[in-house]
N, CA and C atoms of all chains as a GROMACS GRO file, in nm:
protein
  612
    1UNK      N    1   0.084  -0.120   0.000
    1UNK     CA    2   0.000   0.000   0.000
    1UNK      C    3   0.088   0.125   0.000
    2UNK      N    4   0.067   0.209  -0.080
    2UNK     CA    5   0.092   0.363  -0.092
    2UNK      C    6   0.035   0.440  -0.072
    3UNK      N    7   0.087   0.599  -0.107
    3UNK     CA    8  -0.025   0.708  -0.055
    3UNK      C    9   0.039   0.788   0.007
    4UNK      N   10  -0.069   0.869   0.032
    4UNK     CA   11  -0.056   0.970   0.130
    4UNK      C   12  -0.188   1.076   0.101
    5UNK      N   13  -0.234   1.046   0.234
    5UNK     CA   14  -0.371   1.137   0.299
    5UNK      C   15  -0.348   1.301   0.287
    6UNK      N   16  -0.374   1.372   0.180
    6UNK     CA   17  -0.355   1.518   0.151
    6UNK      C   18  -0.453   1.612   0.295
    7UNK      N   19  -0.349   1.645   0.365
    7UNK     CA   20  -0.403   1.729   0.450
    7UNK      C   21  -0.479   1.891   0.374
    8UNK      N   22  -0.537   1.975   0.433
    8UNK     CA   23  -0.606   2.108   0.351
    8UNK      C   24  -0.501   2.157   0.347
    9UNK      N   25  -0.472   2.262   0.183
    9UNK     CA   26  -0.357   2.307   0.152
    9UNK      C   27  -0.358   2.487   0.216
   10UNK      N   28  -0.245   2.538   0.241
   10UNK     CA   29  -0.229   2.641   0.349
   10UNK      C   30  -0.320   2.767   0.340
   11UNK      N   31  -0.348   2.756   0.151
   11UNK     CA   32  -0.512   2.852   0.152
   11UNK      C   33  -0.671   2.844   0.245
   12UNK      N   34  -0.667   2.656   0.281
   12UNK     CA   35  -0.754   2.612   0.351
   12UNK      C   36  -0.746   2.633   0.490
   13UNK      N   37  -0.645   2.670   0.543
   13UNK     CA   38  -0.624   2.639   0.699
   13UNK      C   39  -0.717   2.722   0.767
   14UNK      N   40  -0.752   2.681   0.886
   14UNK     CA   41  -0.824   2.755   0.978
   14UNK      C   42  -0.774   2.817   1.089
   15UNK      N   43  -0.786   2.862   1.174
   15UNK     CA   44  -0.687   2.882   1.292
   15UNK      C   45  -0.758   2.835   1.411
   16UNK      N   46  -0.918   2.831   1.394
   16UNK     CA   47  -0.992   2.753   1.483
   16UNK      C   48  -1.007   2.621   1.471
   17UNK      N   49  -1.003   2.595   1.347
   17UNK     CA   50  -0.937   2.422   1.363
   17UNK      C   51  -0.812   2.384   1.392
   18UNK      N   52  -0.704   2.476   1.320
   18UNK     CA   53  -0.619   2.418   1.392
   18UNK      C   54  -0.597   2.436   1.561
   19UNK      N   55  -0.657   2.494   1.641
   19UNK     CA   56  -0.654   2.523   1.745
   19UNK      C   57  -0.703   2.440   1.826
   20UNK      N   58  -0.791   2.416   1.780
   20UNK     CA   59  -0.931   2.315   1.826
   20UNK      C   60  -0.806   2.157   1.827
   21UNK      N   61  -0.740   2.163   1.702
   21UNK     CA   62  -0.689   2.054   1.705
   21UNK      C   63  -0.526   2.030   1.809
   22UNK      N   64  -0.511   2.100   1.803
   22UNK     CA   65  -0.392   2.114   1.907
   22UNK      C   66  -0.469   2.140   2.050
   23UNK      N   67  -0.583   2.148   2.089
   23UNK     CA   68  -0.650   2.190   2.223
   23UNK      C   69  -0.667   2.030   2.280
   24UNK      N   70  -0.584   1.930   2.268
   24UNK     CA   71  -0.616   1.801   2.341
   24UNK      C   72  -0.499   1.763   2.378
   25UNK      N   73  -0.525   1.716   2.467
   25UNK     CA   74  -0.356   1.687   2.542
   25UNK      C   75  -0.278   1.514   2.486
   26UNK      N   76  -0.366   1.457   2.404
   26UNK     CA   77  -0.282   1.398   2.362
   26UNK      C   78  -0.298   1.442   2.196
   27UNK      N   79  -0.339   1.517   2.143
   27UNK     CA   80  -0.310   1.565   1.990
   27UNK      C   81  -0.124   1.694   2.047
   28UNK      N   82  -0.196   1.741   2.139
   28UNK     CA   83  -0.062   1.812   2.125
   28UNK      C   84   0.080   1.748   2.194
   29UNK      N   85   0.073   1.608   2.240
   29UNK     CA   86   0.155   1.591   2.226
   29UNK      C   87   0.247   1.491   2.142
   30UNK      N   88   0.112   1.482   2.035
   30UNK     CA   89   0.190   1.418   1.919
   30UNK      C   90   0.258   1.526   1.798
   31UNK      N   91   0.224   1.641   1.855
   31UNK     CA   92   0.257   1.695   1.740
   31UNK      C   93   0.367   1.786   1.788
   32UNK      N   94   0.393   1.794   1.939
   32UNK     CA   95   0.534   1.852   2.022
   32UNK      C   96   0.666   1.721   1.917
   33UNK      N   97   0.596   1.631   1.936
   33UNK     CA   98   0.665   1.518   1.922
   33UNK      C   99   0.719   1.499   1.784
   34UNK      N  100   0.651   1.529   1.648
   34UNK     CA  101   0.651   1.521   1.561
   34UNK      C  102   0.761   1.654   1.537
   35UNK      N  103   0.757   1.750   1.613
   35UNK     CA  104   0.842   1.892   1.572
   35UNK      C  105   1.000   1.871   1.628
   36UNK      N  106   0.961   1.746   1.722
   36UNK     CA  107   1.082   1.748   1.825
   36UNK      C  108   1.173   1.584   1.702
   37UNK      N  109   1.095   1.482   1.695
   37UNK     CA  110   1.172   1.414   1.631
   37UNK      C  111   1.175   1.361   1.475
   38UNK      N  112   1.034   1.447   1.391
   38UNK     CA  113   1.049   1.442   1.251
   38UNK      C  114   0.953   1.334   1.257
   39UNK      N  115   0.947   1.265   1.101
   39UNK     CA  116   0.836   1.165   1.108
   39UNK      C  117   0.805   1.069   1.175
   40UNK      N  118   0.739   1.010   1.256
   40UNK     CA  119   0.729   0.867   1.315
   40UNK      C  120   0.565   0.803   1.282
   41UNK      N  121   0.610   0.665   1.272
   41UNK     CA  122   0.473   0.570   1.232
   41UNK      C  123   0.401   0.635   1.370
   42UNK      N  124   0.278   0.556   1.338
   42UNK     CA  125   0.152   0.587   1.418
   42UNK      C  126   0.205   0.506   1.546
   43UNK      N  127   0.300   0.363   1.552
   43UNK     CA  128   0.326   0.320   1.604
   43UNK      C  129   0.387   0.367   1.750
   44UNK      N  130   0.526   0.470   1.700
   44UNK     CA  131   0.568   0.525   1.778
   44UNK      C  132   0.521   0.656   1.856
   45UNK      N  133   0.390   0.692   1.838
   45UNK     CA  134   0.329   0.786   1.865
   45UNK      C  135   0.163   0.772   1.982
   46UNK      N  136   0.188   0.637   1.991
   46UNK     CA  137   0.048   0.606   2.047
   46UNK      C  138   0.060   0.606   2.184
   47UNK      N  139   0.178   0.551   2.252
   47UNK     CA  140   0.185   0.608   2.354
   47UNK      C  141   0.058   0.441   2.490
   48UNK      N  142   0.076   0.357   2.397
   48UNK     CA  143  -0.046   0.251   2.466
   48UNK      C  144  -0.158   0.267   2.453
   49UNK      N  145  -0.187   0.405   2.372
   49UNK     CA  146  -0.316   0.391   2.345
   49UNK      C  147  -0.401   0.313   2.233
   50UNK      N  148  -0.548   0.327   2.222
   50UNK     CA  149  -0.611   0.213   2.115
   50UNK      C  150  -0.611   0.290   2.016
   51UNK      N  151  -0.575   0.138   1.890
   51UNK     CA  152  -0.575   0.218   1.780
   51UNK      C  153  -0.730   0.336   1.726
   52UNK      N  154  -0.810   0.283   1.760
   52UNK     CA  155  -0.950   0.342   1.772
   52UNK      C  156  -0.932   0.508   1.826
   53UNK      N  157  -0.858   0.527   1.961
   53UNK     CA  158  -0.863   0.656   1.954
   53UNK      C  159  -0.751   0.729   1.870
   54UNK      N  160  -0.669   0.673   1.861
   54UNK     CA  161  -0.512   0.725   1.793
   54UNK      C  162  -0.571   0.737   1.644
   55UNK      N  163  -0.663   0.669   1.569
   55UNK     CA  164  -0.753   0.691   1.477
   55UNK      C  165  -0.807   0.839   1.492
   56UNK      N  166  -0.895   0.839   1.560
   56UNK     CA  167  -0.930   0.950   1.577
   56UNK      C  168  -0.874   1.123   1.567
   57UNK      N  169  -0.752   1.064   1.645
   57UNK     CA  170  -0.650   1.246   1.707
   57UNK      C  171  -0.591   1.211   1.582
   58UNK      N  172  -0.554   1.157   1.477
   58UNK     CA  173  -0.454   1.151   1.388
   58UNK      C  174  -0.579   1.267   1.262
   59UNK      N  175  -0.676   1.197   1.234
   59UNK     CA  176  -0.731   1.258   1.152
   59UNK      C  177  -0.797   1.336   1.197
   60UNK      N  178  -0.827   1.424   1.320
   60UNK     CA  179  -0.867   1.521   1.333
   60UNK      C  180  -0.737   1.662   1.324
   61UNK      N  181  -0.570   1.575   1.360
   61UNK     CA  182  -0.478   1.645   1.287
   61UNK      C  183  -0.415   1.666   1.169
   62UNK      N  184  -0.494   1.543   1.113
   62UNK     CA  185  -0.526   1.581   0.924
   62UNK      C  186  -0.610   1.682   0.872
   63UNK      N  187  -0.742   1.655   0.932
   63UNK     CA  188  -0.848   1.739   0.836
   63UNK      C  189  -0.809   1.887   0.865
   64UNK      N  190  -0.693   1.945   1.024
   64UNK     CA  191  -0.663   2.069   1.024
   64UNK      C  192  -0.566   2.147   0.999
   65UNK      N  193  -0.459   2.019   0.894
   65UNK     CA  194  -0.379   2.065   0.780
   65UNK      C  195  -0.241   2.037   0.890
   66UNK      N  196  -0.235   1.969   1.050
   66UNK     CA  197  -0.136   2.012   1.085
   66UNK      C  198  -0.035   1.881   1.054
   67UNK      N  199  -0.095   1.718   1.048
   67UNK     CA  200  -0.053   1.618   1.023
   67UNK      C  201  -0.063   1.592   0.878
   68UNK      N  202   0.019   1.515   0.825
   68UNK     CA  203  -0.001   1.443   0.673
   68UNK      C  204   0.060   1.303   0.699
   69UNK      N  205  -0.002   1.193   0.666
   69UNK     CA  206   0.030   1.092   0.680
   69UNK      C  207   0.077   0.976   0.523
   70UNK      N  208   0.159   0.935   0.549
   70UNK     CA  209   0.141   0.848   0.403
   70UNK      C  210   0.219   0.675   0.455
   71UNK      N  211   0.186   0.643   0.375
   71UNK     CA  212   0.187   0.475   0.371
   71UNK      C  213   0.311   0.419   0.336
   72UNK      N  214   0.346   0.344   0.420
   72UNK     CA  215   0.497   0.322   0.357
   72UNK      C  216   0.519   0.140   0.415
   73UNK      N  217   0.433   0.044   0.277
   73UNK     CA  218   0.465  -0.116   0.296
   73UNK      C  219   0.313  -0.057   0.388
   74UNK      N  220   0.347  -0.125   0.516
   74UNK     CA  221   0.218  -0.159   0.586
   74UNK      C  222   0.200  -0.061   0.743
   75UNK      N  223   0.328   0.041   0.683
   75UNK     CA  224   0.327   0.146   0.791
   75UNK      C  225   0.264   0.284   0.754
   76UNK      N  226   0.232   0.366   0.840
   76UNK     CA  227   0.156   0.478   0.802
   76UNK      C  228   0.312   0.590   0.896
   77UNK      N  229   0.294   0.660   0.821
   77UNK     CA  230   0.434   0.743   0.869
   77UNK      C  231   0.378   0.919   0.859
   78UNK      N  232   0.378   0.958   0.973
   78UNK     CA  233   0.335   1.110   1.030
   78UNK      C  234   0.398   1.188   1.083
   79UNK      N  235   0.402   1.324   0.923
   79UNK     CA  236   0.537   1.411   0.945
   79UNK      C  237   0.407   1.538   0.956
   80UNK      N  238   0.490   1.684   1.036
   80UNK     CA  239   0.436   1.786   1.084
   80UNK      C  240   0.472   1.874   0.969
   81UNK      N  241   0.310   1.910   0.912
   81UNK     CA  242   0.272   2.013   0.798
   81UNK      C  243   0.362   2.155   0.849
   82UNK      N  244   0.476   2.182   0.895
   82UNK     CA  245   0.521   2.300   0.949
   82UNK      C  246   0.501   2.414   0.850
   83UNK      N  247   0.572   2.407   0.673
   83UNK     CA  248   0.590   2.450   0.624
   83UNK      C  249   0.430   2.555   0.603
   84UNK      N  250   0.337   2.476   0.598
   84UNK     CA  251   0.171   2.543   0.522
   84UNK      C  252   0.147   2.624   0.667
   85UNK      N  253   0.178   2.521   0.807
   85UNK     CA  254   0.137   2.598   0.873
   85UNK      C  255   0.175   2.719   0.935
   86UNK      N  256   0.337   2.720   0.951
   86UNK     CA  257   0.421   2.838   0.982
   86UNK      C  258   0.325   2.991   0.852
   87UNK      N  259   0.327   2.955   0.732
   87UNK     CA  260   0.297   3.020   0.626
   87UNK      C  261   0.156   3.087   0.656
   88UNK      N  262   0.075   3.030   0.686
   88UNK     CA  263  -0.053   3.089   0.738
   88UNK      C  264  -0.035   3.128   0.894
   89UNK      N  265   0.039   3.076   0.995
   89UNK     CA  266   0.036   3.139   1.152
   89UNK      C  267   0.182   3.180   1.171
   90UNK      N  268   0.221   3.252   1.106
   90UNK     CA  269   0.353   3.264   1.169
   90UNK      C  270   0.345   3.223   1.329
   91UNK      N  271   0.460   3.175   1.368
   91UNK     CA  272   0.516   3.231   1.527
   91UNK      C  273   0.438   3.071   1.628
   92UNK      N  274   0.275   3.043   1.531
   92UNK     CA  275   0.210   2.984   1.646
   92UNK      C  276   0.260   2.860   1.637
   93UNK      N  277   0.326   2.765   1.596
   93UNK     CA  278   0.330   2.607   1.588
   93UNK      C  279   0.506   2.669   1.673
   94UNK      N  280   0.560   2.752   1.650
   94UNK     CA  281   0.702   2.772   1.733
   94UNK      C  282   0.642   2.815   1.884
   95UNK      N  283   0.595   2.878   1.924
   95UNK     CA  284   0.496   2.912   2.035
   95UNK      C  285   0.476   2.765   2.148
   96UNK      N  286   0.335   2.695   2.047
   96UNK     CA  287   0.301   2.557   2.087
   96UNK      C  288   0.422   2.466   2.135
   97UNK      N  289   0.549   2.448   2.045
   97UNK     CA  290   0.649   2.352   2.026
   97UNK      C  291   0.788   2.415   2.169
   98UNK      N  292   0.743   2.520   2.174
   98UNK     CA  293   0.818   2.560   2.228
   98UNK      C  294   0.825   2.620   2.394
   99UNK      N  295   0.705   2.558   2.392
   99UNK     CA  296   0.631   2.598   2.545
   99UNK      C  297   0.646   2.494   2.627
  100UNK      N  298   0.664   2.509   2.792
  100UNK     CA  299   0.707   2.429   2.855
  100UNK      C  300   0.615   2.330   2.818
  101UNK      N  301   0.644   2.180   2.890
  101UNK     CA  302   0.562   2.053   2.907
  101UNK      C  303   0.457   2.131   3.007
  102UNK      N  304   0.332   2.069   2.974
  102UNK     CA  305   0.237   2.071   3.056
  102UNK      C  306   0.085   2.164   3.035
  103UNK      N  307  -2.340   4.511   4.252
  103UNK     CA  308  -2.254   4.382   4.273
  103UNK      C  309  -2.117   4.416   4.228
  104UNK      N  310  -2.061   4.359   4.292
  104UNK     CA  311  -1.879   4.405   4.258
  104UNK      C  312  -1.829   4.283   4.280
  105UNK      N  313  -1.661   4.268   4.238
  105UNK     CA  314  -1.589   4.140   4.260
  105UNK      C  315  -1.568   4.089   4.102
  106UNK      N  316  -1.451   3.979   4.089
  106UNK     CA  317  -1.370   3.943   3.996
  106UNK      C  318  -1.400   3.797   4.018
  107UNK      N  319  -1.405   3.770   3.893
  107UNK     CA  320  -1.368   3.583   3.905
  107UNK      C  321  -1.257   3.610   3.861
  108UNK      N  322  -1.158   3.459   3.981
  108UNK     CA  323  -1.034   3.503   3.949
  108UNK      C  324  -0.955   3.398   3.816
  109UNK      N  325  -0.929   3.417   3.753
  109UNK     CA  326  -0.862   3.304   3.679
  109UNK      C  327  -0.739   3.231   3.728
  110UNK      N  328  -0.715   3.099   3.668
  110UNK     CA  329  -0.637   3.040   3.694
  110UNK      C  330  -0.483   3.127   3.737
  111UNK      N  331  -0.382   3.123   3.841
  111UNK     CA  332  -0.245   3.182   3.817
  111UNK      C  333  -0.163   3.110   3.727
  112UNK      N  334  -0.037   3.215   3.630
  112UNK     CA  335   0.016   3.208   3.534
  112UNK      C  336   0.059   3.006   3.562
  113UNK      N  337   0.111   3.034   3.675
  113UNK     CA  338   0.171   2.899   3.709
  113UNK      C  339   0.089   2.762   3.679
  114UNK      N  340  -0.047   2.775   3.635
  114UNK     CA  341  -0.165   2.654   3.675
  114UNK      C  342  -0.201   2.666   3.495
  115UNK      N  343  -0.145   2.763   3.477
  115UNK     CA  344  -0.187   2.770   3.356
  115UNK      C  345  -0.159   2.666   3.234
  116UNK      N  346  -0.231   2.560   3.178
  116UNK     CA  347  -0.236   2.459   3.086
  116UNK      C  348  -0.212   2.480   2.957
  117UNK      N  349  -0.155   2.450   2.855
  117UNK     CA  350  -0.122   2.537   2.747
  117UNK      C  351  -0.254   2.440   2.674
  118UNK      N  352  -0.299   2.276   2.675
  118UNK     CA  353  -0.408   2.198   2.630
  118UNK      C  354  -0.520   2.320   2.655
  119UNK      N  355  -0.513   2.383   2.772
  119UNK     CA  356  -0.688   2.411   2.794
  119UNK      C  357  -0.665   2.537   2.723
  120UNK      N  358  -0.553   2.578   2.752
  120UNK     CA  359  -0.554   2.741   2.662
  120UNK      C  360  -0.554   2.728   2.528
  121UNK      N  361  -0.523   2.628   2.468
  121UNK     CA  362  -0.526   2.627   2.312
  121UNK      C  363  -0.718   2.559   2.317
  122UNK      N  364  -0.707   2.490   2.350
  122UNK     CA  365  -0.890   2.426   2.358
  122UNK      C  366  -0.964   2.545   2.366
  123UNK      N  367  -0.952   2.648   2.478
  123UNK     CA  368  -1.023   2.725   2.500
  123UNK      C  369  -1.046   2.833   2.346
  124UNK      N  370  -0.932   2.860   2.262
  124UNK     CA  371  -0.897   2.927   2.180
  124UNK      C  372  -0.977   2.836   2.053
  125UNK      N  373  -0.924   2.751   2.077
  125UNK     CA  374  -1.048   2.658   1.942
  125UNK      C  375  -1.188   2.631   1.893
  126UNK      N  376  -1.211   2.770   1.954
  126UNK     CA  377  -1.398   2.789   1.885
  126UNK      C  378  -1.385   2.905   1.818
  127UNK      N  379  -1.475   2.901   1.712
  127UNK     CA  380  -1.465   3.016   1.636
  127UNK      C  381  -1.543   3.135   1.714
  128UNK      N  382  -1.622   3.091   1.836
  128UNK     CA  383  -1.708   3.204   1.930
  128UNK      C  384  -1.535   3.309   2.028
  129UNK      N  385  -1.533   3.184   2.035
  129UNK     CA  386  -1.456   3.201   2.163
  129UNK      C  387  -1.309   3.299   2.128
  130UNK      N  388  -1.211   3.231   1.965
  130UNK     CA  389  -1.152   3.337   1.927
  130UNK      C  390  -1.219   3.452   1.891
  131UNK      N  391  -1.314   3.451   1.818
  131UNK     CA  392  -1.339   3.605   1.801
  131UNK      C  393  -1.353   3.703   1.988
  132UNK      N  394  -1.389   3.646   2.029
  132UNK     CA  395  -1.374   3.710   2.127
  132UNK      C  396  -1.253   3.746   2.232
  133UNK      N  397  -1.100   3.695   2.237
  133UNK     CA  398  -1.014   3.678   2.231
  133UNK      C  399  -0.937   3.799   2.116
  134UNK      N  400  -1.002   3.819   2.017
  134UNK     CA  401  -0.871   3.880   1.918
  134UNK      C  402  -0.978   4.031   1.933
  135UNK      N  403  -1.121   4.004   1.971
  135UNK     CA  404  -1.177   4.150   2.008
  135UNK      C  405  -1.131   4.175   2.154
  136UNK      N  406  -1.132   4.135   2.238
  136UNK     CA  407  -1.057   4.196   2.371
  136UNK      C  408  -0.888   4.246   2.327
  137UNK      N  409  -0.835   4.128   2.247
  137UNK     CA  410  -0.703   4.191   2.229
  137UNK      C  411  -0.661   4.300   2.197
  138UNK      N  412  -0.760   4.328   2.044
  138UNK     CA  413  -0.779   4.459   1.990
  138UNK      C  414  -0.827   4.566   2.053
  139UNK      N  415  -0.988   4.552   2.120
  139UNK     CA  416  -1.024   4.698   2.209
  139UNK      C  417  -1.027   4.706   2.328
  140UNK      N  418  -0.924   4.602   2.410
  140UNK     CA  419  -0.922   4.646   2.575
  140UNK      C  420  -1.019   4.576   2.620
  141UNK      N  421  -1.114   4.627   2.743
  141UNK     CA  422  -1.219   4.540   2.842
  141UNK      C  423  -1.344   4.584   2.730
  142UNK      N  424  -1.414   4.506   2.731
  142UNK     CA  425  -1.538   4.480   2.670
  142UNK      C  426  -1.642   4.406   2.802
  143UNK      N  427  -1.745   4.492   2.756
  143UNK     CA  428  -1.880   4.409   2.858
  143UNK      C  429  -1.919   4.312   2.771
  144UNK      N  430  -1.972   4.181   2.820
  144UNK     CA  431  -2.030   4.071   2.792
  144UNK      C  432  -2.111   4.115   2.633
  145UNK      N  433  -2.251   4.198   2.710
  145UNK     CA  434  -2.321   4.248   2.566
  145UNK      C  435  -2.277   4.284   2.422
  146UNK      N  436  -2.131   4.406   2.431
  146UNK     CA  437  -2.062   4.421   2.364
  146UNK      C  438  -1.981   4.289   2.264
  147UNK      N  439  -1.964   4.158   2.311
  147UNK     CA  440  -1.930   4.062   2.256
  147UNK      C  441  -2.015   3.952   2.233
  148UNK      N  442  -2.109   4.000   2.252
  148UNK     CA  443  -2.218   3.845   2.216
  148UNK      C  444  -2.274   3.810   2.087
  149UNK      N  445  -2.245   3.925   2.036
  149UNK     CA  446  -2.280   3.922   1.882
  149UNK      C  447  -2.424   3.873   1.858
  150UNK      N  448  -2.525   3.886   1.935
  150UNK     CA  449  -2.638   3.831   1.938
  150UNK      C  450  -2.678   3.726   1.930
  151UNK      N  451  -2.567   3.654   2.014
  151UNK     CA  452  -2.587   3.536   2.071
  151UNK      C  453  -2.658   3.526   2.170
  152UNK      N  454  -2.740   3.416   2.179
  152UNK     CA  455  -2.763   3.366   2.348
  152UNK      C  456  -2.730   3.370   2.441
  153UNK      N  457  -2.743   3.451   2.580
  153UNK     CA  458  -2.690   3.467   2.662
  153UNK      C  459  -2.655   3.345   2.749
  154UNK      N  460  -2.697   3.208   2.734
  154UNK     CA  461  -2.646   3.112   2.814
  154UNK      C  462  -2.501   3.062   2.731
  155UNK      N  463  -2.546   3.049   2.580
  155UNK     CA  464  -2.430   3.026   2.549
  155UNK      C  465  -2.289   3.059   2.570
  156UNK      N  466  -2.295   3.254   2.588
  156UNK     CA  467  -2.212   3.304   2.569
  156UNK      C  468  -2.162   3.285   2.696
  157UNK      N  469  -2.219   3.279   2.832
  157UNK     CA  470  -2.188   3.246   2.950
  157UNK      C  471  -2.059   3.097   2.990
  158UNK      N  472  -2.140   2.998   2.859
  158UNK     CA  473  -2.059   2.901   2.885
  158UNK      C  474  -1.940   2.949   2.830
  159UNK      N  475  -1.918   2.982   2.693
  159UNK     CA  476  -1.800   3.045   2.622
  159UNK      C  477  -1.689   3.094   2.724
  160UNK      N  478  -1.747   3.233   2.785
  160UNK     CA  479  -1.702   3.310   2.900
  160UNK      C  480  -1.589   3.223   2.966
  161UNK      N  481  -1.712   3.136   3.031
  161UNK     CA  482  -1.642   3.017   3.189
  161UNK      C  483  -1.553   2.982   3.139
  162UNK      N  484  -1.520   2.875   3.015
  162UNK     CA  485  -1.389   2.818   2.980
  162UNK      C  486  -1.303   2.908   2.953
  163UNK      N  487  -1.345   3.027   2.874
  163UNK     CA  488  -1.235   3.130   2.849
  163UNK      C  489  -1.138   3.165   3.019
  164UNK      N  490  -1.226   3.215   3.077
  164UNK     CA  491  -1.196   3.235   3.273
  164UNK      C  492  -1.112   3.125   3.281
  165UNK      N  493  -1.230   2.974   3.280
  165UNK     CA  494  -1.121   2.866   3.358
  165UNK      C  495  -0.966   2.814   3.279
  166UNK      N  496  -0.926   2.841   3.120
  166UNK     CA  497  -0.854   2.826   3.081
  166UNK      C  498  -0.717   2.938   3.172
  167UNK      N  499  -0.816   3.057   3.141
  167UNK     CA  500  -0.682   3.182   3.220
  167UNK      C  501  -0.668   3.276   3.109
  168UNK      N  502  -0.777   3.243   2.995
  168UNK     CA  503  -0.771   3.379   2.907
  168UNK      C  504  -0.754   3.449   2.956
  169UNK      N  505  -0.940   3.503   3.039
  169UNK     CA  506  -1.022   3.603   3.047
  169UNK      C  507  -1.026   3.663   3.157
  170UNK      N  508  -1.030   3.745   3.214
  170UNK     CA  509  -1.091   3.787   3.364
  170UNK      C  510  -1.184   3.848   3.338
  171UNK      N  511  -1.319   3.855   3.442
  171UNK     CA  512  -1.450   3.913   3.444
  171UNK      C  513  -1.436   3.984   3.577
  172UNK      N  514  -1.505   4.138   3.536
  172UNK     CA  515  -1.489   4.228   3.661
  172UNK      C  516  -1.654   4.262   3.675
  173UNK      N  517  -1.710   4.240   3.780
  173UNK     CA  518  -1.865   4.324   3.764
  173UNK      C  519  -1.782   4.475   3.819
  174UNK      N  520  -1.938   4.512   3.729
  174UNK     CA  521  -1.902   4.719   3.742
  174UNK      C  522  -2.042   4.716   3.766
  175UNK      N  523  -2.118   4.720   3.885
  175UNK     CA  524  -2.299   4.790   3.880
  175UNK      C  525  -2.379   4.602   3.826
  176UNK      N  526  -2.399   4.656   3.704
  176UNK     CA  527  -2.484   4.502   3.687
  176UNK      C  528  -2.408   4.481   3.532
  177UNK      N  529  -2.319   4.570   3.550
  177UNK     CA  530  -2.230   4.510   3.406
  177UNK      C  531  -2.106   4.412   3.420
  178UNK      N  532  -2.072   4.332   3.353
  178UNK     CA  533  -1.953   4.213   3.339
  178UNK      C  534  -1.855   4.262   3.252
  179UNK      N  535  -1.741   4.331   3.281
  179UNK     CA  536  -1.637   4.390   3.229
  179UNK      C  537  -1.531   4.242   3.185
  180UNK      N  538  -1.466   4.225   3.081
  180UNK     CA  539  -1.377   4.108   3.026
  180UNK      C  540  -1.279   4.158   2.989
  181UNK      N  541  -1.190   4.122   3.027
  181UNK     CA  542  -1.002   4.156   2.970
  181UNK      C  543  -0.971   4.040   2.959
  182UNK      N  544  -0.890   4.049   2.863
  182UNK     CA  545  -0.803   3.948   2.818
  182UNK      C  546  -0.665   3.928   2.900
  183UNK      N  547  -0.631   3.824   2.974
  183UNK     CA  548  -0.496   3.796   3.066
  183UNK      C  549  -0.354   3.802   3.018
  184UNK      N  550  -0.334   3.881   2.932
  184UNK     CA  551  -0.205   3.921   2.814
  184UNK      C  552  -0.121   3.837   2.918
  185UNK      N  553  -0.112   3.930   3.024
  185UNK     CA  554   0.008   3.911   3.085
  185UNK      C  555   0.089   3.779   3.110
  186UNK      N  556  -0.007   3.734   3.196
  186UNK     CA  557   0.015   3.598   3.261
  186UNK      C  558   0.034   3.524   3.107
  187UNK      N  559  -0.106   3.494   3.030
  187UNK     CA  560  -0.081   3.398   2.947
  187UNK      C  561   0.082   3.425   2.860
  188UNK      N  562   0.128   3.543   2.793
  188UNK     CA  563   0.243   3.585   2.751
  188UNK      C  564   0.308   3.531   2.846
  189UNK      N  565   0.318   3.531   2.998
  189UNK     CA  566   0.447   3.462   3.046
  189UNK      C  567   0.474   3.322   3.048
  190UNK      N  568   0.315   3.227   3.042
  190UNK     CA  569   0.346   3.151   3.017
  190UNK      C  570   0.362   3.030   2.904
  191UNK      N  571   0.323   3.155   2.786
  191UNK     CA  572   0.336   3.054   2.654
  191UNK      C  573   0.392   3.211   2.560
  192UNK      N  574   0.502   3.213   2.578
  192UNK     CA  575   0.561   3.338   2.481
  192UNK      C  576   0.549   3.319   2.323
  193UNK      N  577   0.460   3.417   2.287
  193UNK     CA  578   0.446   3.444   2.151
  193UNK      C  579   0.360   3.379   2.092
  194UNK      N  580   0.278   3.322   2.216
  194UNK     CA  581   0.121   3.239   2.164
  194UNK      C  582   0.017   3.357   2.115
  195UNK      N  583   0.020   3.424   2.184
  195UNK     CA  584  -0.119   3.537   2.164
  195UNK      C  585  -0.098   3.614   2.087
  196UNK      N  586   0.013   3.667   2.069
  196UNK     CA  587   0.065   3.736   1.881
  196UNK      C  588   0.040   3.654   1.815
  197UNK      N  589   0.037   3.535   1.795
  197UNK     CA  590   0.016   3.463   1.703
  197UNK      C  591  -0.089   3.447   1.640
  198UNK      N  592  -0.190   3.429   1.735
  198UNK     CA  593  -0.308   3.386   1.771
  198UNK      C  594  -0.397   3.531   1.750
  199UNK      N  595  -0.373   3.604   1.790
  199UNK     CA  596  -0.402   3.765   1.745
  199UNK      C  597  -0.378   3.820   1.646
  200UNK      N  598  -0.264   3.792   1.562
  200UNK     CA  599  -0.197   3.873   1.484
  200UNK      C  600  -0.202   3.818   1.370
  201UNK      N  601  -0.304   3.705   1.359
  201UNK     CA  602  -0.363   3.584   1.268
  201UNK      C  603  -0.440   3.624   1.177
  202UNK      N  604  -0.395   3.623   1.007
  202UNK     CA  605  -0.542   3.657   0.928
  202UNK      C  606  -0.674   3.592   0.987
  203UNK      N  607  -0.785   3.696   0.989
  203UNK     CA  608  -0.927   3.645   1.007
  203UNK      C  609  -0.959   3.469   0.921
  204UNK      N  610  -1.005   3.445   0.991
  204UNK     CA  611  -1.063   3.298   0.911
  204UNK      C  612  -0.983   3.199   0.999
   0.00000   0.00000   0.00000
């Protein structure tokens, strides 16, 4: 399997979705995570949780342009949209990434 | 009636609930209008909304550590918590403020 799940392109972004989508404590800390170590499967990102909810926070950080995921063999591999999103929020994904734990 | 609800201190402050809190499209507009014109009364921001709604809006904004609410007489005065929140997530609220509309 191939691919890759086209997140909304940086004309689409929202700032209340993306907000909305970074407003959960485990969406934001997949995506601290994603800024801190670059792409990782869904695998390394779940943290023990079910795939059912990790389903969930993944594509609710798709549909808000901040995740893009693509397929690689039988892995799904999730790198941080920085570029679209820096471009539409300056300052805020360095802000988020850059703020203490907690 | 007089008195303040107090918001969370800088220290308690959650960056999950502060970005959550920020992730409604009610709730930023109200956020980037305090930013812009200073204290605003409740009425002034309801946009002719429902007053229960806007109440709930309010509370999370308060319990995140946006907002502070001051009664003046039988009016509800709202500022935005620059301070604190700036100390504890630097360069979130420029961001977040200083954000094309949409």
């Amino acid at each position: 399997m191939t691919g890759r799940v086209t997140p909304p392109s940086g004309a689409r972004l929202r700032l209340d979705r993306v907000l909305h989508a970074l407003g959960d404590p485990v969406r934001l800390e997949v995506v601290r995570r994603l800024a801190r170590d670059g792409e990782c499967s869904c695998a390394a990102l779940d943290g023990g949780r079910p795939k059912s909810t990790m389903s969930h926070h993944f594509r609710v950080l798709r549909e808000a342009g901040l995740v893009e995921t693509r397929a690689q063999g039988t892995t799904h591999l999730n790198a941080l949209c920085r570029a679209s999103v820096d471009a539409a929020f300056p300052g805020l994904l360095a802000a988020v990434v850059g703020a203490p734990e907690g």
